[in-house]
C-alpha positions in Angstrom: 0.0 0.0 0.0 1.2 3.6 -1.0 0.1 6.4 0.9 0.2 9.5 -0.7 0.9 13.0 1.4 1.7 16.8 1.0 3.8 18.6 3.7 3.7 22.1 4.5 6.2 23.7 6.7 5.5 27.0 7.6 6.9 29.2 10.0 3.7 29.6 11.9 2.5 25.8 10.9 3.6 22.6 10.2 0.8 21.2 8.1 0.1 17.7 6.4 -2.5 16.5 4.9 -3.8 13.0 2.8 -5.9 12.0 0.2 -9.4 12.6 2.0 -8.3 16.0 2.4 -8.3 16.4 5.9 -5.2 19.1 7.2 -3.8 18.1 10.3 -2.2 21.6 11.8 0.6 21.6 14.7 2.3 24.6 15.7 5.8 25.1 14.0 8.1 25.2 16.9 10.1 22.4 18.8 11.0 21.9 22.0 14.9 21.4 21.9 17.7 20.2 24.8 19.6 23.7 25.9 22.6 21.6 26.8 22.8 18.9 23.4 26.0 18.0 21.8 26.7 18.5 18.3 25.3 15.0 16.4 23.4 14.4 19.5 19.1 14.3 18.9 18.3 17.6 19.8 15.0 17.5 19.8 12.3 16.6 23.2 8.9 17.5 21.5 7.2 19.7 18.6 4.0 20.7 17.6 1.5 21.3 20.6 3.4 18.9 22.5 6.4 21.7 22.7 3.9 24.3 23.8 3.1 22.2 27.1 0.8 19.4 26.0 3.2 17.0 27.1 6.7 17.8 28.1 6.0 21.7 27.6 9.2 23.9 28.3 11.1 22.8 31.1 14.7 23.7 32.9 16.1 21.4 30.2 14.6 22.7 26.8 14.2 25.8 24.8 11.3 26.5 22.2 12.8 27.4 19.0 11.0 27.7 15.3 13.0 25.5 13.6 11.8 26.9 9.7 12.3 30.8 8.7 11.1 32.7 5.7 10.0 29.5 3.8 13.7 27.8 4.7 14.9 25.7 7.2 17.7 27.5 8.9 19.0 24.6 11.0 19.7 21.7 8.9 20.1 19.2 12.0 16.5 20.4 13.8 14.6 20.2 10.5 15.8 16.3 9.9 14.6 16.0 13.2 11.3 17.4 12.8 10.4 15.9 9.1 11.2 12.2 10.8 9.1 12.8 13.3 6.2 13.9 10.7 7.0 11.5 8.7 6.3 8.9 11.4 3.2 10.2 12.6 1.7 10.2 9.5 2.9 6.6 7.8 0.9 4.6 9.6 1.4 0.4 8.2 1.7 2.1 4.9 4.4 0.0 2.8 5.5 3.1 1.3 5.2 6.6 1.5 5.0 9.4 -1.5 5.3 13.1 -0.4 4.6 16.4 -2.1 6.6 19.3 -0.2 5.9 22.9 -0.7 8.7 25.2 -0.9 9.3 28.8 -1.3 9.6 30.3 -5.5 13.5 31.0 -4.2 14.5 28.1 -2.7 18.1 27.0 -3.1 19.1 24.1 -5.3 21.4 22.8 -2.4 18.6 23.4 0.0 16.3 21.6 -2.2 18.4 18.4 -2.2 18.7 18.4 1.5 15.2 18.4 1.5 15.0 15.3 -0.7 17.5 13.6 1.4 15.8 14.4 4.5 12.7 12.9 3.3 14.3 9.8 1.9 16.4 9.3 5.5 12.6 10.1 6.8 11.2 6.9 5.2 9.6 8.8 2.0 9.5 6.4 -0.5 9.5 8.9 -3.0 9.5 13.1 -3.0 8.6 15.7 -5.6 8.3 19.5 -4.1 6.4 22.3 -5.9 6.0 26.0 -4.7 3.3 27.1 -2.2 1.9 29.6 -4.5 1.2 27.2 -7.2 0.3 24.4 -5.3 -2.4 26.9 -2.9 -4.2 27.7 -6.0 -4.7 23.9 -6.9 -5.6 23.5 -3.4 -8.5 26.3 -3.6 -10.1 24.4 -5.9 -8.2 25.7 -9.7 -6.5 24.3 -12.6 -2.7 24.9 -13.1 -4.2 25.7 -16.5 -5.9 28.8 -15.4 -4.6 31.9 -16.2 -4.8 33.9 -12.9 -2.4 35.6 -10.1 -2.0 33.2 -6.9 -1.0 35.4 -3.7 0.0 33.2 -0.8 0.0 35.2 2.4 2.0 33.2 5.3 3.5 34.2 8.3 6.8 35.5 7.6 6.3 36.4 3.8 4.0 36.8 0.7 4.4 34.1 -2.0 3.2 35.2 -6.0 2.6 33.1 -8.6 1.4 34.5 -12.1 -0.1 31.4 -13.8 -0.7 31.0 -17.8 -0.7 28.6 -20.0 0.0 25.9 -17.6 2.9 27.2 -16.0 4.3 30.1 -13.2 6.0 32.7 -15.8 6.9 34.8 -12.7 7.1 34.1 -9.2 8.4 36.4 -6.4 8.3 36.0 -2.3 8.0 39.2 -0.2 8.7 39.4 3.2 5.5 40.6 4.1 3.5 37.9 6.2 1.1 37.7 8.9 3.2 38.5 11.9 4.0 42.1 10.0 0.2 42.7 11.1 0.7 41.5 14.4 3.4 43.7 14.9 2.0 46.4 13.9 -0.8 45.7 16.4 1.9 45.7 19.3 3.6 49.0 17.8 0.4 50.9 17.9 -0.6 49.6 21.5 2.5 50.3 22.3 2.6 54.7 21.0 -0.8 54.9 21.9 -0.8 53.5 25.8 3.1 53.0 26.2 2.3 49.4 27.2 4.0 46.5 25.9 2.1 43.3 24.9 3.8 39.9 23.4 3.2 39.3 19.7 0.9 36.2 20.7 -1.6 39.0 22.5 -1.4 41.2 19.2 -2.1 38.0 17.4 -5.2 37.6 19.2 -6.0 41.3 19.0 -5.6 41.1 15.5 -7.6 37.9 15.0 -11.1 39.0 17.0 -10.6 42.7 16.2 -8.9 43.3 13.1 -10.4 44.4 10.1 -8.9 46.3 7.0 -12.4 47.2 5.6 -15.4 48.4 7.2 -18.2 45.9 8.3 -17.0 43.9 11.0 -19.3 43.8 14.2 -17.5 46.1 16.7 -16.4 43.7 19.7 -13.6 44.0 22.5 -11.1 41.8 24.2 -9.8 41.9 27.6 -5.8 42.0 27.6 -2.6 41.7 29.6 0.7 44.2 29.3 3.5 45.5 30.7 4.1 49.1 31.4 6.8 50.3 29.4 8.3 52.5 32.3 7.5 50.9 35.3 7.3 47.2 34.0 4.6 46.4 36.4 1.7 44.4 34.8 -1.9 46.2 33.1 -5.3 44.7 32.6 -6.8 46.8 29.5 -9.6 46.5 27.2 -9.5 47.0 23.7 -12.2 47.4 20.9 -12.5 47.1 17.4 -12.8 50.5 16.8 -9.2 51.4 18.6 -7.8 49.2 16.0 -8.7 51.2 12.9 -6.3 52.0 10.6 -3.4 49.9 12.4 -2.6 48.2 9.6 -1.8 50.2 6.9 2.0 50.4 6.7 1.9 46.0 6.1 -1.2 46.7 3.3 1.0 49.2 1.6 3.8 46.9 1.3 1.4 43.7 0.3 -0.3 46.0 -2.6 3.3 46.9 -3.9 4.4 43.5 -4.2 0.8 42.6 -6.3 1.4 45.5 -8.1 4.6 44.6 -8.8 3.6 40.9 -9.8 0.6 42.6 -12.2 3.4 44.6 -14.0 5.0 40.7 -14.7 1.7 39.7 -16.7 2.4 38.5 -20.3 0.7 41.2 -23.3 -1.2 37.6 -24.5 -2.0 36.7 -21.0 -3.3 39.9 -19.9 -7.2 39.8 -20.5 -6.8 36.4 -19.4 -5.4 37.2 -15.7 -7.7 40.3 -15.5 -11.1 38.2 -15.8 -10.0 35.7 -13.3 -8.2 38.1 -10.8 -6.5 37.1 -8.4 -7.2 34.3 -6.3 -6.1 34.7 -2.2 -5.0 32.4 0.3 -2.7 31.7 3.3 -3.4 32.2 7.0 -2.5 36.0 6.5 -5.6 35.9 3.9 -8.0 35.8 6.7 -7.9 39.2 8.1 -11.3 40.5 7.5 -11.9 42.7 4.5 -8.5 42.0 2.5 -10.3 40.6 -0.2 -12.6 43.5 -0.5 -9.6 46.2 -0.1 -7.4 44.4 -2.2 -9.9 43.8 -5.4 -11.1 48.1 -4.7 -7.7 48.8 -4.8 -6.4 47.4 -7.6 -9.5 47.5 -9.6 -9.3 43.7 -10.2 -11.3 40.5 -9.0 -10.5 39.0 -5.6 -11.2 35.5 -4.8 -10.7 34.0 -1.0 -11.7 30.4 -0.8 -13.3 29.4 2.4 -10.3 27.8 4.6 -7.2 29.6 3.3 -4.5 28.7 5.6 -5.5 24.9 4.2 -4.9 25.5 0.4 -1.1 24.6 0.4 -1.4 21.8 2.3 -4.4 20.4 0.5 -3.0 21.3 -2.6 0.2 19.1 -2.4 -2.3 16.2 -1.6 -4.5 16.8 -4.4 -1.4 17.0 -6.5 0.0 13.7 -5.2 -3.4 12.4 -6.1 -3.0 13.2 -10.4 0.7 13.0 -10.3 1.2 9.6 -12.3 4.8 8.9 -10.6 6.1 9.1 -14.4 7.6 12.3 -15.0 10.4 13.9 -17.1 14.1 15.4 -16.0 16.0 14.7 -13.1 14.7 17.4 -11.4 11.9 16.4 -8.4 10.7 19.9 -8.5 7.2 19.3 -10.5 6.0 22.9 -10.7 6.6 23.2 -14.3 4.9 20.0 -15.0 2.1 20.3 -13.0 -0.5 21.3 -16.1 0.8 18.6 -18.3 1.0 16.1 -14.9 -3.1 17.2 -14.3 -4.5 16.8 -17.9 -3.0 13.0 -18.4 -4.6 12.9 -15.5 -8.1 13.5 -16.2 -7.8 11.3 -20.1 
C-alpha cells in the first residue's frame, strides 16, 4: 500500500494532509535540549506537544522555530522534525509518497537536502512544488488557469502569475502575517506605552482586526507590561481602537501585487484580468483584504473558504494526479504540473 501526502512547513505551521483532504495543523516550533552535543538528537517534543501538552518547556529545553522565511535554517532540527512527521503520519503504509511545498526561491542545495531528509525520513518517493502554485490547486483551480496566486504566510507573501499551464513569474516578499501583528503591538505600544507579546497582538488582530469596514465592533480583555515601570496592566481594547493599524503591512502587500501585475504577459493579460487574483494563506484571513485588495487594484479577488488549508491540500490533491512518471531529473514538479493534471483527467 502507498500512501500519498503533502507537507507544509510554515513558519507559523507545520501542516500535512492525505488524500481525503483532511489538514492536520501543529504549531511550527520544537521543544529542543539547551545543553545537546553537536550530532546528539536535539529535539524533546514539537508541535502542541512543545507548547506544554506534554513535556511543555522545562529547565532542560528551549522552544525554538525551527523553519524561517520558507527555509529551514538549522539543517540538524529540520531532519529532526520531518522524521518525526514522517512517522506520525505513515501509519502500516508499505510506502510513503510526499509532495513538499517550498518557497519560489529556494536554493538548489537546499532543495536536495530536503529530498534527502525525506528519503532518510522513510519517504519512499519526494517531488516539491512551490506554495503559490500548489495553494491555487488546493482552492479548488487548474494549473491551466490563467490567474495571479498570492499566498499570504506568516513570515512572507508568496506570487505566482499562472498562464498557459505554467508560473511565468514568481516572487516572495517578506511581508506575512506577523507584519500585522506587529504592527498591532507598535500601535498599543505609541498609543498607551504598554507593551504586549506578539501572541496578545495576534489575538488582537484575529477578533478585532479588520482592513475594511463591516466587521461587528467587539472587545477583548488583555494583559501588558508598562513600558516605564514594568509592572503588569489589565486593559480592554475594541474594534474601533484598532482602525487603521494596519496600513503600513497593506502598503507593502499592494506593492508586491502591483509589482507581480506589472509581470503579466501582453497575450495573457485579458486572461489574468477576468480571473483576478485568487487569495489564500493564514494572513488571507484578516477581514476585508479581499474587499480592499480587489477596490484597490481595480481587479477580482477570490478568497476560498479555509485559506491557511490550500497549500497543504493542494500538495495532496497533487499527489493524487501525479502519475509517478515524470520527465528530467529534477523532483521539483512545478513546471509539469499542467501537463501532470490533464494526463490525469484522459
Amino acid at each position: 500500500m502507498v500512501k500519498k501526502i503533502g507537507i507544509d512547513l510554515g513558519y507559523a505551521n507545520i501542516a500535512v494532509c492525505d488524500v481525503t483532504q483532511d489538514v492536520f495543523r501543529e504549531p511550527s516550533v520544537a521543544l529542543i535540549h539547551k545543553n545537546s552535543r553537536a550530532g546528539e538528537p536535539r529535539i524533546i517534543s514539537i508541535g502542541n506537544e512543545a507548547f506544554g501538552g506534554g513535556q511543555g518547556a522545562t529547565a532542560e529545553g528551549m522552544l525554538v522555530r525551527p523553519f524561517k522565511n520558507g527555509m529551514f535554517f538549522d539543517h540538524q532540527i529540520t531532519e529532526e522534525v520531518i522524521t518525526r512527521v514522517i512517522a506520525a503520519h505513515k501509519g502500516g503504509a508499505d510506502k510513503l509518497r510526499c509532495v513538499i511545498g517550498v518557497p519560489s526561491d529556494i536554493l538548489t542545495k537546499q532543495e536536495k537536502d530536503l529530498f534527502s531528509m525525506l528519503q532518510n525520513a522513510g519517504a519512499t518517493t519526494s517531488y516539491s512544488v512551490v506554495r503559490p502554485v500548489a495553494a491555487l490547486i488546493g482552492a479548488g483551480y487548474s494549473p491551466n488557469m490563467s490567474v495571479i496566486s498570492v499566498n499570504i504566510g506568516a513570515m512572507s507573501t508568496e506570487i505566482a502569475v499562472m498562464h498557459g499551464g505554467k508560473a511565468v513569474f514568481l516572487s516572495r516578499t517578506e511581508i506575512g502575517g506577523e507584519d500585522f501583528d506587529k504592527a498591532v503591538r507598535q500601535f498599543v505600544l505609541e498609543q498607551g506605552d504598554v507593551n504586549i507579546s506578539l501572541s496578545v497582538a495576534r489575538a488582537i488582530k484575529e477578533r478585532l482586526g479588520a482592513v475594511w469596514k463591516g466587521r461587528p465592533n467587539d472587545s477583548i480583555d488583555i494583559e501588558g507590561t508598562l513600558a516605564l515601570t514594568g509592572n503588569r496592566l489589565k486593559m480592554n481594547v475594541s474594534t474601533e481602537d484598532i482602525v487603521g493599524v494596519f496600513e503600513k503591512p497593506m502598503q507593502e502587500l499592494i506593492y508586491a501585487i502591483i509589482n507581480a501585475v506589472k509581470k503579466v504577459p501582453l497575450e495573457a493579460v485579458e486572461a489574468v484580468f477576468e480571473n483576478g487574483i485568487v487569495l489564500t494563506g493564514g494572513g488571507a484571513e484578516l477581514y476585508g483584504i479581499d474587499i480592499l485588495l480587489a477596490r484597490v487594484l481595480g481587479i477580482s479577488v477570490t478568497k476560498p473558504q479555509t485559506p491557511i488549508d490550500c497549500v497543504a491540500r493542494g500538495l495532496a490533491r497533487i499527489n493524487a494526479f501525479v502519475s509517478g512518471k515524470t520527465r528530467g531529473g529534477s523532483k521539483n514538479i512545478t513546471d509539469q504540473l499542467a501537463r501532470l493534471y490533464n494526463e490525469s483527467r484522459k
